[in-house]
Phi, psi and omega in degrees: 000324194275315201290317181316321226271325180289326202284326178298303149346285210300322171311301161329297188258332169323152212331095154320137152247351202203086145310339178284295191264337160342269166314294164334268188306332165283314188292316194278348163280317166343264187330316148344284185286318154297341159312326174245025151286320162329283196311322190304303200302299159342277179321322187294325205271301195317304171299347164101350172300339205220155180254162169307312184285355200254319157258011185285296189277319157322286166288338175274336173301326173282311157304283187325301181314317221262316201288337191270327184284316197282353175283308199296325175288301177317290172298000163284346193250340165275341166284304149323307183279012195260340203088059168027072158277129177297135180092009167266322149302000200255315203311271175002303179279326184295311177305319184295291190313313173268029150250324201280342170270034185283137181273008185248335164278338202271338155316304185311330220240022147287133190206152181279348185268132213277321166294310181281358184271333182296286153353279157322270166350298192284334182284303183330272197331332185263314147312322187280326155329310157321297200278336175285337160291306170289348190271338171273329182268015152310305192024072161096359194264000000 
């Protein structure tokens, strides 16, 4: 699902005509895929890859993500009701895209076992693909 989500993105949105549902329907595939980025994290600690505090510092990053895709749904929905002004949506994602890449949250989400780090890395790495998906098929709109 996460390797999947920027191609999809990308699909999705190349040249929008409906910028609107467009950003919707991407922030709710976002939350998708964090959602079974939870579980995945989950497993890692069940399974013995991850430490507790490891996941712990995992899930508040994820969480932090999750919170930033519904700021990112909100401004998308303030932006339709604003009249779909261009660059408002572009705005939206661009905003997204520089909170998930905070680099003081992006600090949290070190772990040590090399298979689960790998893991981690592809779910950071799949979100930040995303929103770098919506900001090109936006393309200014």
């Amino acid at each position: 699902m996460i390797k999947r989500l920027p191609l999809v993105l990308l699909l999705v949105l190349t040249g929008c005509k409906d910028p609107y549902g467009s950003s919707a329907k991407a922030g709710g595939d976002i939350a998708l895929g964090i959602a079974a980025a939870f579980s995945t994290v989950d497993q890692l600690r069940v399974q013995g890859t991850i430490t507790p505090a490891e996941e712990l510092n995992v899930v508040g990053y994820l969480k932090f993500a999750n919170d930033s895709d519904k700021a990112f749904l909100t401004c998308v929905s303030v932006a339709h009701d604003n009249g779909n002004k261009a660059g408002t949506y572009t705005a939206c994602a661009q905003t997204f895209n520089t909170s998930i890449n905070n680099p003081a949250e992006l600090a949290l989400i070190k772990v040590n076992n090399a298979s689960a780090s790998s893991t981690v890395n592809l779910v950071v790495n799949g979100l930040t693909a995303a929103t770098k998906a919506i900001v090109s098929g936006l393309g200014g709109a």
